[in-house]
C-alpha positions in Angstrom: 43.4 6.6 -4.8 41.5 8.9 -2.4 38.1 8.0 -4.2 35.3 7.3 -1.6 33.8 4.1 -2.0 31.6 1.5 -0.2 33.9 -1.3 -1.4 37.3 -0.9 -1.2 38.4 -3.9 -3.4 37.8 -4.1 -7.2 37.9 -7.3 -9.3 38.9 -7.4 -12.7 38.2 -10.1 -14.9 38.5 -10.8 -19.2 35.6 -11.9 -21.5 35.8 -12.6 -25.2 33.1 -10.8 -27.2 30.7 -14.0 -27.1 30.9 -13.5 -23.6 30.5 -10.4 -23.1 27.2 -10.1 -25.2 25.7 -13.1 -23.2 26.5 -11.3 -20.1 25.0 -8.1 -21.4 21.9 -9.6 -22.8 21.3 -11.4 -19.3 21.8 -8.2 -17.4 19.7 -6.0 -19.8 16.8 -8.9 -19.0 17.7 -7.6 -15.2 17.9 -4.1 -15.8 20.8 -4.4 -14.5 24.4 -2.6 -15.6 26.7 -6.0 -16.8 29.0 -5.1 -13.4 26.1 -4.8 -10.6 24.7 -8.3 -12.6 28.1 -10.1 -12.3 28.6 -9.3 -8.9 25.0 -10.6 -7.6 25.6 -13.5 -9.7 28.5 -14.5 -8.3 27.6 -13.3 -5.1 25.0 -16.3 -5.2 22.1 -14.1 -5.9 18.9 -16.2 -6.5 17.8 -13.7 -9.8 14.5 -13.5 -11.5 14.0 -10.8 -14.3 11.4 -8.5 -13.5 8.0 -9.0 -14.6 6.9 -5.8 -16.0 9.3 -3.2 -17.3 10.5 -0.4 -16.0 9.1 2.5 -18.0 5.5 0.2 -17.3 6.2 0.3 -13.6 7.2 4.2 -13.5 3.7 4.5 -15.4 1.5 2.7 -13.4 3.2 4.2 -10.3 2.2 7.6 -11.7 -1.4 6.7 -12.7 -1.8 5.2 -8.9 -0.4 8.5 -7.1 -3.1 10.7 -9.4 -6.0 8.2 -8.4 -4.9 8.2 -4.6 -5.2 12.7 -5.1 -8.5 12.0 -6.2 -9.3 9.7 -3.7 -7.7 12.2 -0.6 -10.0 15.3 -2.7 -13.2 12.9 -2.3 -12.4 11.9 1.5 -11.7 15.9 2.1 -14.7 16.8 0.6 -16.9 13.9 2.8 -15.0 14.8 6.0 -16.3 18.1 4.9 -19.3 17.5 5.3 -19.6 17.3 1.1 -21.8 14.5 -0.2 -20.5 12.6 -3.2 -21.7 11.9 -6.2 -21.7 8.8 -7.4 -19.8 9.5 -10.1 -16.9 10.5 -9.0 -16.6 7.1 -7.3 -17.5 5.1 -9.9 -14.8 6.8 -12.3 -12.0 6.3 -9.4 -13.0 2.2 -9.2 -12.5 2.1 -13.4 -9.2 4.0 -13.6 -8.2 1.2 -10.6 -9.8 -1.5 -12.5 -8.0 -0.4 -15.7 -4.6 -0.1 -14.4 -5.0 -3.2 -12.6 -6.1 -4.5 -16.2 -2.8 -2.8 -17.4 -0.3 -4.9 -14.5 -2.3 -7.9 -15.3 -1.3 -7.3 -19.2 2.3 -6.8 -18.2 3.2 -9.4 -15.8 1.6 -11.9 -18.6 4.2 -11.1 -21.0 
């Protein structure tokens, strides 16, 4: 039993199959593992399922980091000296308007 672990004590409890999907379904609405949801819930955790998934989130976070490059290219460029056209600014303000179109779409679902 030399296994390193935060917690030292483990639980163990028995579910019938009707259970057990109903905790599975609740935690999958989480995307959570059945274990890490049991535990918040009976730690007292006040739960709400996320609001947009978490392949949208990972997407959107992506989209946002390549908009804030093109933003830190532009801002080089004008510290530079560079004037900008106007463009480039206006394409930067509709790929922020359309991912802010694409949360909007999620967090409705």
């Amino acid at each position: 039993m030399g296994e390193n672990r935060k917690e030292s004590r483990q639980v163990k409890f028995r579910v019938n199959d009707d259970e057990f999907e109903r905790l599975e379904q609740m935690a999958k609405e989480f995307q959570m593992s059945v274990p890490n949801f049991c535990k918040k819930k009976a730690q007292g955790a006040r739960m709400r399922p996320p609001k947009i998934d978490r392949e949208g989130a990972f997407e959107i976070a992506r989209q946002l980091r390549a908009i804030g490059n093109n933003v830190n290219q532009l801002s080089r460029r004008a510290n530079e000296g560079y004037a900008i056209p106007k463009g480039e600014l206006h394409d930067v303000q509709k790929e922020l308007q359309e991912i802010w179109r694409q949360f909007s779409e999620a967090i409705q679902k």
